[in-house]
N, C-alpha and C positions, 0 to 999 in steps of 0.2 A: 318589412318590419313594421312600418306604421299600420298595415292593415291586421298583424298583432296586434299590437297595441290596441285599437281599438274594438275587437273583438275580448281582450280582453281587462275592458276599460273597468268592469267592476270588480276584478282582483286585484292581489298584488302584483303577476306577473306584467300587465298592462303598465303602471308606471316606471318598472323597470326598463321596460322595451323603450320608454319617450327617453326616460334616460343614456339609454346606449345613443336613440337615434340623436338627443342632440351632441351628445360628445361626437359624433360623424359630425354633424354639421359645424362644429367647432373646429375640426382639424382642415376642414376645409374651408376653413374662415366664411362660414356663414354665420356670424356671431347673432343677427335676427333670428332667423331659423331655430339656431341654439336656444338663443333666450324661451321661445316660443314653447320646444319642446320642454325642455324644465320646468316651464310654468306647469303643465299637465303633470309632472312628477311632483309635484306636489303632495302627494297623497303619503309620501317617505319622508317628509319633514320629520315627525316624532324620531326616525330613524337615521335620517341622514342631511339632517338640517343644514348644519356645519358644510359639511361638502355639496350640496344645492347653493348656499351661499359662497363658496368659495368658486365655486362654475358660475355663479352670474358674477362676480366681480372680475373674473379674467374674461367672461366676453362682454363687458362693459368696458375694459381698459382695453381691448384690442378693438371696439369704435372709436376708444380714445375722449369717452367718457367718462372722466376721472371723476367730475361730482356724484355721478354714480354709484360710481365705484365707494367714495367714501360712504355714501348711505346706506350702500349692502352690506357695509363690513363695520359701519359704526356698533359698538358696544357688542362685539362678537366676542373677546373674554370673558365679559360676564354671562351671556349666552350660553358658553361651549368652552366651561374650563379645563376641559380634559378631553380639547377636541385636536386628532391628531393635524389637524389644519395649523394649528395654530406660528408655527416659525411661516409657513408660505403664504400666510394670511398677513403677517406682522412686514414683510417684505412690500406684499403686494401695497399694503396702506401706505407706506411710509413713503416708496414709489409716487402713489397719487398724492400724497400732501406737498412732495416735491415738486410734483408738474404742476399743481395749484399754486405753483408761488409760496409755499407756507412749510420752508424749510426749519425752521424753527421747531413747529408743531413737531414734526419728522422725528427731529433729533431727540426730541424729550418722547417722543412714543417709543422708539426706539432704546432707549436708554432705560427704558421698562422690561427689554427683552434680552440684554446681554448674555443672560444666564440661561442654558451652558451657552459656553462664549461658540460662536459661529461666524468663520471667516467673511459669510454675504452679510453679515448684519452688522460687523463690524466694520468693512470698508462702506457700505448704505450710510452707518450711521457718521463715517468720516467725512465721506463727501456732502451729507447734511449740513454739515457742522463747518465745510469749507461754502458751500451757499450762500450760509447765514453768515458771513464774514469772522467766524472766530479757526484762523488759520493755525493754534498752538493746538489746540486738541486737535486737529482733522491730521498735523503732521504726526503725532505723538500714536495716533492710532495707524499710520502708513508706517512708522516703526515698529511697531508691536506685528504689526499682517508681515512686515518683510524680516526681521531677524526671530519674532516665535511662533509663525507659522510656513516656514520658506517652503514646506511642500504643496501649500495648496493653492488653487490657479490664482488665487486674491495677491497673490506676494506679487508676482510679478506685476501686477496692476497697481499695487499698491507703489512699484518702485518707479512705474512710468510716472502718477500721479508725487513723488517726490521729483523729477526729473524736471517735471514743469511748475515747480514750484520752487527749482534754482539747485535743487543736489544734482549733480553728477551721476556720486554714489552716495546710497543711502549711510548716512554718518550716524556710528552707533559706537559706544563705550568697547573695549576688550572685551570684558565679558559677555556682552551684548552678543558681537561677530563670533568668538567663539560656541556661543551658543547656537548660534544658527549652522556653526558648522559641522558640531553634534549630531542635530539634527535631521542635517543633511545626508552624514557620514551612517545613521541608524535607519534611513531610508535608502541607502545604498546608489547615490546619488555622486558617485565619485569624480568624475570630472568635476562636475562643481565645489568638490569639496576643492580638489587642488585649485581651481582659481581661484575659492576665497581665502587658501590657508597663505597664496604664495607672499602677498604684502601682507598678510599677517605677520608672518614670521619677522619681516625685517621693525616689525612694531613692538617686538612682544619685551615685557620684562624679561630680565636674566634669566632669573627661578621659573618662567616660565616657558624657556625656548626650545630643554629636552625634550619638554613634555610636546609643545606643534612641533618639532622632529620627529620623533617617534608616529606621530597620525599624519604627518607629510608621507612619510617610508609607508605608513600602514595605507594610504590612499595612491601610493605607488604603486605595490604590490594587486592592492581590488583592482587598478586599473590597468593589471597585466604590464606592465612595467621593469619585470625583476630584476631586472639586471642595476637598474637606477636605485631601486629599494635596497636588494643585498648591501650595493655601496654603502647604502645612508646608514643602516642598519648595523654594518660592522663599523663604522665610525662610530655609534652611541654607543657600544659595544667596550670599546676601548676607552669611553671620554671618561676621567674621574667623576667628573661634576653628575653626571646620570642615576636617577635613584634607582634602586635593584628593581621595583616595580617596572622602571624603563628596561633596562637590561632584559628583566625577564620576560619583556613581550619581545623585546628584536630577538631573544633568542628563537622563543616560539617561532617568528616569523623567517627567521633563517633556516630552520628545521623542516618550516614548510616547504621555500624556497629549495632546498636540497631533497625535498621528498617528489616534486614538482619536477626536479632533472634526473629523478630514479636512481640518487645516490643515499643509499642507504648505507651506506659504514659512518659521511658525514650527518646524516638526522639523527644515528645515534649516539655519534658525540655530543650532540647539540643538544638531547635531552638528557645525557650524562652531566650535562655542565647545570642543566638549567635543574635535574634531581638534588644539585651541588647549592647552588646560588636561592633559589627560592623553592623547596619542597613543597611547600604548604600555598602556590599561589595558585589561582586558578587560569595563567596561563602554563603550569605545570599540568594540571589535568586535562587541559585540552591537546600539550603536545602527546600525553601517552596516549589519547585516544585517536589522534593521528595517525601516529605511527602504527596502533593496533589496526588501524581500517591499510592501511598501508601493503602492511603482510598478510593480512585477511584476504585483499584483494588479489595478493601473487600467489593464494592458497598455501601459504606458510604458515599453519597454524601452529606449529609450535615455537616461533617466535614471537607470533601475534598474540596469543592466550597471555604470555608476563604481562604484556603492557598493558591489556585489558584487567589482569587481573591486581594487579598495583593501582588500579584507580578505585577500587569500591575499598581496596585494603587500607588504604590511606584515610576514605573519607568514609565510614561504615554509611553514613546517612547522605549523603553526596548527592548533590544536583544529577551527576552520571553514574551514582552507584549500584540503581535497580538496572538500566541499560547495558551496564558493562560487565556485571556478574553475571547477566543472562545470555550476552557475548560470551563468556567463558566456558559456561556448560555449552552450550550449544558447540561452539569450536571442539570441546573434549568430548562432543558425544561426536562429533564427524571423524576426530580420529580413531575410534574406535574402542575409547577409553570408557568402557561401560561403566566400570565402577566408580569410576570419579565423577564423569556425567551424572549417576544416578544421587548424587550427593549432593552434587551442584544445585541440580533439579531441585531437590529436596529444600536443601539453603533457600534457594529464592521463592519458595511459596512459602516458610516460617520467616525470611525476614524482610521480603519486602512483597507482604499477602495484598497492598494497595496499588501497585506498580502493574503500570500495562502489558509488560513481557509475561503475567502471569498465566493468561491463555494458554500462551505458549508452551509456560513450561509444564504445566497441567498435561495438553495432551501430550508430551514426548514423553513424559513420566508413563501417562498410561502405555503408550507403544513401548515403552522398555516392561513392562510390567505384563503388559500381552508377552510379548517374546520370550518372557523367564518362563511364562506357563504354559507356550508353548513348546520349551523346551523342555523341562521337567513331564512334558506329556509325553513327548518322543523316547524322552531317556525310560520313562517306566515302559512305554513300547517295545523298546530293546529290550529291556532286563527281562521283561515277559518271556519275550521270543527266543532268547536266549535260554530260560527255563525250558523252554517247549523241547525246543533243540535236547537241550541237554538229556530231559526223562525219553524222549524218543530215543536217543540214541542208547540210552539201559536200556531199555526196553528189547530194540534188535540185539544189541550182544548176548542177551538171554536167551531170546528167539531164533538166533539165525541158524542151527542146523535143522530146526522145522521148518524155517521159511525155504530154505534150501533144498528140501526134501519136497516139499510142494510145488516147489518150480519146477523141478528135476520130474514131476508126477504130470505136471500140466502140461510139460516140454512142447507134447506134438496134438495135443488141441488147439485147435482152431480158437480165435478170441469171438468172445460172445458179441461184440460188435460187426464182425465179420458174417457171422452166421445168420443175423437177424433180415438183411436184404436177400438171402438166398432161398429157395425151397427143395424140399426133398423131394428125390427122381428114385426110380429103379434102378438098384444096383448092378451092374455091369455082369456079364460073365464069367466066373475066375480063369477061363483061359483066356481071356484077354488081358488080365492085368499084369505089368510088366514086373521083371525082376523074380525073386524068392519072396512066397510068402513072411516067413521071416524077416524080410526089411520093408515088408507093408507099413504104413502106418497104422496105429490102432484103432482109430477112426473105420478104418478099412477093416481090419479083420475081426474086428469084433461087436460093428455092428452092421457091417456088409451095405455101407449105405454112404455114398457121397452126393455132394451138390452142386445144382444147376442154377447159370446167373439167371438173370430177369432178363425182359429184352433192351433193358436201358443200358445194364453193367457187362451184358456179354461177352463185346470186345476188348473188354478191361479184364478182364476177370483172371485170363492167364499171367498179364505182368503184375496184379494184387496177390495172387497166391504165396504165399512164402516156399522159399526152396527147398525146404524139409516135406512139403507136400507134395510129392511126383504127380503130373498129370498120366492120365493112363488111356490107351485106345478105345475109340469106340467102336461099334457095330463096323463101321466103313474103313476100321482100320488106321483112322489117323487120332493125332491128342487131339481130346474134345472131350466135352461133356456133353451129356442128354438134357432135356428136359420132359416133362411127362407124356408129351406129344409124340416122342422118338424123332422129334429133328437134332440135331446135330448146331 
């Protein structure tokens, strides 16, 4: 690679090659070597400035040359304000003003880059700010990392760094914990949801206890639990105090719960009640689209096709209404229900022409639409051949005591195919030919002339004759024919 490089020292492709070779020498922590090679990339400044300078200040900080480091990266905002460097550049500085003793400086660089907010630069800019002895901002930023961003790896560091700084557990407002366990609960992070809901629960206000009820059962349930959910579930179910928004999701989740043990008589009570209780909720549209996937699945389409087709009827414009009208035709084109299918089809390219099923129903429309004119090609096929039929058969009832008459003329001629492999010999002698002239063939008596096979069909020749043609002696006395040679 170097002796690229310098072969190709007065193009561009030469300081690309120093390039590549010192990122090698970089990952193998030869941070001199690197520097070295980047110096000769030089010539990509105008193009890649920003990222030259951002390579010599990580192998400046990996000698552990932090004054360095600040000299390569002083006034690179103003340099490169729309240079993608700029968050890993803001890190790296704040880093060396840290190891210089000059946690201060740190904080206030940092507190220039909050925006968009970034879990590394906001626990950087916390531990800055616990350095520099002001311990209310450094905690206030370890609560913000641990309850509004609990999925990212900073939370948990952020909760060690409250740990040693005398919390246990990180202590945060109701709202605060419940928000992290939203959070948690939308990143599908279940187990932790129930460890932080369980002393929740025994905290929560009154008016708010249905509500962590309802997402304890609903964090039961994610965590394969059902039998414990069901319970909690049919208790909210019954508790007066329950708002119907409660109700109507333990119902959904019951419906599931019974769809889950393949009893289907109870999921359809369960969305009977919940059609009853809140029509218009949208855990009502997701149990009919349950249940539609349900019997879809056991290939029961015509129980599957109502529940699908009650969810776009309900909500013509509906979050699941281009999905589940395109569930229905498709369901009624597999049973076989062309006409309805072809309507359906129809329906979902005029009302939902922005809707991704629309491919779909594009080409099935066209494959129903081949088929009609394939079938309408067949059917004029018929009717044709059928005419055909028909005028032939007037035709012979006109015809048939001449056709009869010709056949009865042609009776004891030999077929023109017959004749064509044989040639004509000398007729035989008439006191050789057997029988009464009279039941000669005509062939025979009237023009005194039969025929001899070739020598391929010879010994065929007696079982191809038809039996209305008598073979007759020859010269030697036995059945035979001649050929012009007089063999036999």
């Amino acid at each position: 690679m170097e002796a690229y490089a310098r072969k190709h020292a007065k193009d561009d492709a030469g300081p690309l090659a120093w390039l590549v070779i010192g990122y090698a020498h970089y990952i193998d922590k030869d941070y001199v070597s690197a520097r070295s090679s980047w110096d000769r990339a030089k010539p990509l400044e105008p193009l890649l400035g920003d990222y030259l300078a951002y390579l010599q200040a990580t192998a400046y900080q990996g000698e552990g040359n932090h004054a360095a480091v600040l000299t390569t990266l002083d006034g690179f905002d103003q340099k490169y304000p729309d240079s993608l460097q700029s968050h890993d550049v803001a890190l790296l500085y704040a880093s060396a003003l840290m190891a210089a003793k000059s946690p201060e400086r740190a904080a206030a660089f940092l507190e220039k880059h909050r925006l968009p907010v970034k879990s590394d630069i906001e626990i950087t800019l916390a531990r800055a700010y616990l350095a520099a002895g002001d311990k209310l901002k450094a905690v206030d930023i370890f609560h913000k990392l641990y309850f509004e961003m609990p999925t990212s790896a900073e939370a948990e560091a952020a909760a060690i760094e409250l740990r040693t700084l005398g919390e246990a557990q990180p202590v945060g407002s109701f709202d605060q914990r419940h928000n992290r366990i939203l959070l948690l609960t939308k990143s599908r992070r279940f187990q932790e949801v129930l460890n932080e809901l369980s002393p929740l629960v025994e905290q929560a206000p009154p008016d708010k206890l249905i509500e962590l009820q309802v997402e304890f059962a609903a964090a039961l349930y994610r965590n394969h639990k059902r039998d414990d959910a069901q319970h909690l579930f049919e208790s909210i179910l019954q508790s007066q105090s329950a708002s119907v928004d409660a109700k109507a999701q333990s119902l959904y989740f019951l419906a599931e719960i019974a769809r889950d043990k393949d009893d289907g008589q109870k999921n359809r009570d369960f969305v009977a009640q919940l059609r009853t209780l809140a029509p218009d909720s949208s855990w009502m549209t997701d149990a009919l689209l349950s249940a539609g996937n349900m019997y879809m699945l056991r290939r029961d389409y015509e129980v599957a096709v109502p529940f699908y087709a009650e969810v776009y009827q309900r909500q013509k414009n509906g979050k699941l209404s281009a999905y589940t009208h395109w569930k229905t035709a498709w369901l009624t084109y597999r049973m076989g229900k062309k006409d309805d299918a072809k309507r359906l089809f129809d329906e979902q390219l005029s009302m939902y022409p922005n809707s991704p099923e629309v491919p779909n129903a594009v080409y099935w429309r066209g494959r129903m639409a081949e088929e009609e004119a394939l079938d309408m090609k067949s059917s004029i096929r018929r009717c044709w051949k059928a005419c055909r039929v028909r005028r032939r058969r007037r035709a012979t009832g006109t015809r048939r005591q001449t056709m009869c008459a010709r056949k009865r003329r042609s009776f004891w001629r030999m077929p023109r195919s017959m004749t064509l492999p044989w040639r004509r010999c000398r007729p035989p002698a008439p006191d050789r030919l057997p029988g009464r002239p009279s039941r000669w063939p005509r062939s025979i008596t009237s023009r005194a002339a039969t025929f001899a096979p070739s020598k391929r069909s010879s010994a065929l020749f007696p079982a191809i004759l038809p039996r209305r043609f008598p073979r007759f002696p020859g010269q030697c006395g036995k059945a035979c024919f001649r050929d012009r040679s007089g063999r036999n």
